[in-house]
C-alpha positions as CSV (number, residue, x, y, z in Angstrom):
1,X,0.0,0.0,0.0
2,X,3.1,2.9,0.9
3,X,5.0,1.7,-2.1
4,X,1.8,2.4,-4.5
5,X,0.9,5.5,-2.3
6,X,-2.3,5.0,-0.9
7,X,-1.8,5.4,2.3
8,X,-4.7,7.6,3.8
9,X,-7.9,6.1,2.6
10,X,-8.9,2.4,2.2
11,X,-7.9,0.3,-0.4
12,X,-10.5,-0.5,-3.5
13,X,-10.4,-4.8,-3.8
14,X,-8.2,-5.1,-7.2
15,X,-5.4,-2.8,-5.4
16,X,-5.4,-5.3,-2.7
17,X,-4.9,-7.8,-5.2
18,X,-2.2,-6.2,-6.7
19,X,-0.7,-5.0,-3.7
20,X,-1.0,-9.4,-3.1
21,X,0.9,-10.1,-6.1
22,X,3.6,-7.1,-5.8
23,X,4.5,-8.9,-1.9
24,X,4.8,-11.9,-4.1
25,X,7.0,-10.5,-6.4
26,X,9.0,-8.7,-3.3
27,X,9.1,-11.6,-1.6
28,X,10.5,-13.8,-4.5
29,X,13.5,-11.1,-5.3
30,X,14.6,-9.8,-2.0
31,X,15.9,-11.2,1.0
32,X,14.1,-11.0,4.5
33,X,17.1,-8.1,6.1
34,X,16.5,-6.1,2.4
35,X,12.7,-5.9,3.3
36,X,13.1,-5.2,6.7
37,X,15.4,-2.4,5.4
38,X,13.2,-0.6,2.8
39,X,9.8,-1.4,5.1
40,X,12.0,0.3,8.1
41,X,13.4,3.4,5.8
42,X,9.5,3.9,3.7
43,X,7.3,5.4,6.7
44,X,7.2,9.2,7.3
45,X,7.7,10.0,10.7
46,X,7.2,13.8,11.4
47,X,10.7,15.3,10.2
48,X,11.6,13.1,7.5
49,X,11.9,9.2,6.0
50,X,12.5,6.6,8.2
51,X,14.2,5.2,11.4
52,X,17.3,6.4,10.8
53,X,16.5,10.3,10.1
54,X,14.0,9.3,12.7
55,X,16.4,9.0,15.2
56,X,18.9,11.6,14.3
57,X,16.2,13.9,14.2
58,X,14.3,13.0,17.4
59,X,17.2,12.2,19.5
60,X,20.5,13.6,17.2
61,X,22.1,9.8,17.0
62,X,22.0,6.9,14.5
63,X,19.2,4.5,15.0
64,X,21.7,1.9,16.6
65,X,22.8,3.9,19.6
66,X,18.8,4.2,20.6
67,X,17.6,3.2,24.3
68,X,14.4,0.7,24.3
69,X,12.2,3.8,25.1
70,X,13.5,5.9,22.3
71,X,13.2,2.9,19.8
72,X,9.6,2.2,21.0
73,X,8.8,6.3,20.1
74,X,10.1,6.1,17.4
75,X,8.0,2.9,15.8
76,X,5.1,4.7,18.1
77,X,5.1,7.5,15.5
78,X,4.4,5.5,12.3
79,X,0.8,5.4,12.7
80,X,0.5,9.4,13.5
81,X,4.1,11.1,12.3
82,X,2.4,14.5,13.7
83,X,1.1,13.7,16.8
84,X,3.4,15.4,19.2
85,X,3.8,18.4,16.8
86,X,0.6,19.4,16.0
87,X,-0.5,23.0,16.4
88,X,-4.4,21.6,18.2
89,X,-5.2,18.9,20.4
90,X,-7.7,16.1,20.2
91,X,-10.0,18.2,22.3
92,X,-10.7,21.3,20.1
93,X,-11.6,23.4,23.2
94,X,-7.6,23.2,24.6
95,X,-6.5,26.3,23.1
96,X,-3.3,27.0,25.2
97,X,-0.2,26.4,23.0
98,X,1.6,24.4,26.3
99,X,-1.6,22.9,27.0
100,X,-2.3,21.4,23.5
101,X,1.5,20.2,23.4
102,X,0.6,18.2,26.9
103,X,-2.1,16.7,25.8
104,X,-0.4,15.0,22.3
105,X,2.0,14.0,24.3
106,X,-0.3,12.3,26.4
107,X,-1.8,10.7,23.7
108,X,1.4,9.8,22.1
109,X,2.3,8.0,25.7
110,X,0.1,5.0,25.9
111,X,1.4,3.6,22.1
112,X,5.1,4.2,23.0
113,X,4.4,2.4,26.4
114,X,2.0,-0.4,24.0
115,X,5.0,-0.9,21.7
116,X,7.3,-1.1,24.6
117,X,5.2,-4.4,26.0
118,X,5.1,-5.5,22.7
119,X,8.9,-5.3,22.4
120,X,9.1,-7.2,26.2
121,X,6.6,-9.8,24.7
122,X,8.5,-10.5,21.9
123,X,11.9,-11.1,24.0
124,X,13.6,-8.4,22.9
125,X,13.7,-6.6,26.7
126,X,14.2,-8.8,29.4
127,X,11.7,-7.7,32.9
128,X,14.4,-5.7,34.1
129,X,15.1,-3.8,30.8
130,X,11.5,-3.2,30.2
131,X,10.8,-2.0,33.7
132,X,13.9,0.5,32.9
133,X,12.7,1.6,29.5
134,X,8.8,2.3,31.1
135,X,10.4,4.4,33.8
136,X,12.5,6.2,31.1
137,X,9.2,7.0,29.5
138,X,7.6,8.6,32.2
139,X,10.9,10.1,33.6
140,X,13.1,11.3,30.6
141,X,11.5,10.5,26.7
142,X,9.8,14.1,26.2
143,X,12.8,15.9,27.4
144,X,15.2,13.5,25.4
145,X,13.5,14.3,22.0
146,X,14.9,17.8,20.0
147,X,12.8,20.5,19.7
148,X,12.2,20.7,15.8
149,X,14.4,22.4,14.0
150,X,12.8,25.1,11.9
151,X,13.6,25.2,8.1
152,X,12.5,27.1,5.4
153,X,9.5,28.5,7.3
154,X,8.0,24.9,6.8
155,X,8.4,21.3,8.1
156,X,5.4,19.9,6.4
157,X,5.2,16.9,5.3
158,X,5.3,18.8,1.3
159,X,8.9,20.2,2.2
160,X,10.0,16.5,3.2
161,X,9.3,15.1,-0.4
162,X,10.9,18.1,-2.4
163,X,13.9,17.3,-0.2
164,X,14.0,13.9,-0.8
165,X,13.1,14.3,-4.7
166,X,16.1,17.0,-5.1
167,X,18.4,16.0,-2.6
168,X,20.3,14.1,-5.3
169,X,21.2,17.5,-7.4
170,X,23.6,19.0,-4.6
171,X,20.9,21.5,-3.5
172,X,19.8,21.9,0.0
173,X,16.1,22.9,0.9
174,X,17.3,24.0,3.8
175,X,19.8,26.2,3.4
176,X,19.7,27.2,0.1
177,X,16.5,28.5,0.3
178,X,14.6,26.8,-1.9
């Protein structure tokens, strides 16, 4: 569905059948760890393509040097990229710039903390390290992340593709104002 882009609205039933056929076809030519790599660089996560500029962004470090807790936010923001950044909250009557910022951040919590169990489920954290990573939630996640950076005037999600579709041509969006 992300690599025909239509992600956003619900699939008619020949483009599931397609997007059937095209796993196939995936499946056939690539290895397992080359999947996991393009599936793991494809989402949009709020300041750019994937885990890695993901990570540097969030937390200014490669993906590999992430703690549990940051890991877990990070997958936490495929489903909503925008959550924490969004200029209203989920309740339209918060108005307060600090208070709307609280509350997606309190809406963001539960899935990092969800993904974190699922991580412990899976074997990935023993008990002790997912007791540490839930306490690093509550304690340290939302003053670990990096306020965003500002660029161009814009960090939409419209900036992002121009930058990845020129970003081959020696040209910065950032700084060379385009």
């Amino acid at each position: 569905k992300h690599l025909r882009g239509g992600t956003g609205r619900r699939s008619t039933t020949s483009e599931k059948i397609r997007d059937a056929v095209t796993a196939l076809r995936i499946e056939r030519e690539l290895g397992k760890g080359q999947i996991l790599l393009r599936y793991v660089n494809m989402p949009y996560l709020g300041r750019g393509y994937g885990i890695e500029v993901g990570s540097r962004e969030y937390f200014g470090k490669s993906a590999s040097e992430l703690l549990p807790h940051q890991v877990a936010f990070i997958v936490a923001l495929i489903p909503n990229p925008s959550r924490i950044e969004r200029t209203f909250a989920s309740d339209r009557s918060i108005k307060d710039p600090q208070k709307i910022r609280d509350a997606n951040w309190d809406e963001m919590m539960p899935n990092v903390r969800r993904v974190l169990r699922r991580m412990y489920e899976e074997g990935f954290l023993t008990q002790e390290g997912y007791d540490s990573a839930r306490e690093a939630v509550t304690r340290n996640l939302r003053k670990e992340v990096i306020p965003r950076r500002e660029r161009c005037g814009s960090n939409s999600y419209y900036v992002e593709y121009v930058r990845r579709h020129i970003g081959d041509f020696g040209f910065s969006v950032d700084s060379d104002g385009l």
